[in-house]
matplotlib code that plots the C-alpha trace (Angstrom):
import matplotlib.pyplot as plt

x = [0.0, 2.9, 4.7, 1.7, 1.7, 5.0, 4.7, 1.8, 3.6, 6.8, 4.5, 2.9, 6.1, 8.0, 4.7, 4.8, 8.4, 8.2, 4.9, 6.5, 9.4, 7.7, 5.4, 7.2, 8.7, 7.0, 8.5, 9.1, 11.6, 9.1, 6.9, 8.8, 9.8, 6.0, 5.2, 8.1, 6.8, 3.2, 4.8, 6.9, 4.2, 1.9, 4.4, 4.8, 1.0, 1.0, 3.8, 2.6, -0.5, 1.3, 2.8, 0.1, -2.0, 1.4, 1.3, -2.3, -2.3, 0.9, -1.3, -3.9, -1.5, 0.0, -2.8, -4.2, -0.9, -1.0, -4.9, -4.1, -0.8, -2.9, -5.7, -3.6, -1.0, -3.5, -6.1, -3.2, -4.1, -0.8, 1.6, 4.2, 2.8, 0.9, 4.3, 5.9, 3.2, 3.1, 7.3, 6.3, 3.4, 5.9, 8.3, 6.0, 4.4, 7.9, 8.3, 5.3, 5.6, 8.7, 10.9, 8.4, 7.9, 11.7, 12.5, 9.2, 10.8, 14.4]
y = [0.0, 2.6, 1.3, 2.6, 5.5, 6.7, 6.1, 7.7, 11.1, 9.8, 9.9, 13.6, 15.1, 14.0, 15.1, 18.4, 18.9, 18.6, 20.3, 23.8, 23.3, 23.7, 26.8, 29.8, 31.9, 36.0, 38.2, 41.2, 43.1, 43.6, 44.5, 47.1, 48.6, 48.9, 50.9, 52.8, 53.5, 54.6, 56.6, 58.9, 59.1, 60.5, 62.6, 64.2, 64.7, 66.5, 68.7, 69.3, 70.5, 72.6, 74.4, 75.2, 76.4, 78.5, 79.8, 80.9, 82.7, 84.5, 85.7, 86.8, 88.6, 90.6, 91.9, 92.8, 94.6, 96.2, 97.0, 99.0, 101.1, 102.1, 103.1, 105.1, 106.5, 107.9, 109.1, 111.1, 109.7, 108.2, 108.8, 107.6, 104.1, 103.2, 103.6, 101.3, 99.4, 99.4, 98.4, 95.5, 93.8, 94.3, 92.3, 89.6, 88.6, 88.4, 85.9, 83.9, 83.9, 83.2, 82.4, 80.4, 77.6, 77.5, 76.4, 73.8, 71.7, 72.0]
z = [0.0, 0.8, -2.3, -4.3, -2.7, -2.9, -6.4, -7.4, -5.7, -7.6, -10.9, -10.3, -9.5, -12.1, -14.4, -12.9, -13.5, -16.9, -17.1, -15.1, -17.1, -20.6, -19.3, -20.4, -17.9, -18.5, -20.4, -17.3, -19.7, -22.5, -19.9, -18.6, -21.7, -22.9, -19.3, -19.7, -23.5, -22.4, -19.3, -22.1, -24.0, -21.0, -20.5, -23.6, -23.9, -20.6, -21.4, -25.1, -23.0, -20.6, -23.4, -25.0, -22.1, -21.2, -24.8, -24.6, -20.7, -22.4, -25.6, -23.5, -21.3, -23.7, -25.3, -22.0, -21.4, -24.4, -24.5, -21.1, -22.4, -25.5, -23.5, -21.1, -23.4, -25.8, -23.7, -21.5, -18.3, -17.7, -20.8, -19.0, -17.5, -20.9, -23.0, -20.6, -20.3, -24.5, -23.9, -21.7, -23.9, -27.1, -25.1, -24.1, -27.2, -28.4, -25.8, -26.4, -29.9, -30.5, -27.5, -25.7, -28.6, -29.5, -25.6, -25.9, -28.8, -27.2]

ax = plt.figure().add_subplot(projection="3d")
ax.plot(x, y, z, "-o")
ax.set_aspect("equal")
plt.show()
């Protein structure tokens, strides 16, 4: 009775040796490379979105600016303020428009 025990359990493990020994073991470098894939591409969507939200808060800004140093320099309430003011919103959109963009692709 113990013989036929001991070989049954001799007969499943040697089954189940062979049987984990064909399953393949995973892949984990492929899969690491694919999350690492989908993470840089998450990340360039989010900054590709970041810049262009910075891009449009910047446009708005510096029609604002210049809106105001039109407004004041040419209604003489406060020459002085709305030509700075006209300085500042030149140098801005220069900024958004062309400075801003050149760093984003870098």
């Amino acid at each position: 009775m113990i013989d036929r025990i001991v070989g049954a359990v001799a007969q499943n493990s040697t089954s189940t040796t062979s049987s984990s020994s064909a399953a393949q073991i995973p892949n984990y470098s492929s899969v690491i490379s694919q999350m690492a894939q989908d993470f840089v591409s998450f990340m360039n969507l989010l900054l590709g979105t970041i810049d262009s939200t910075v891009i449009s808060i910047a446009r708005l800004a510096y029609i604002s600016v210049l809106l105001v140093g039109v407004l004041l320099y040419f209604t003489h309430a406060e020459r002085r303020l709305g030509k700075d003011l006209i300085k500042g919103g030149i140098v801005l959109a220069i900024l958004a428009e062309f400075v801003f963009p050149l760093i984003a692709r870098a």
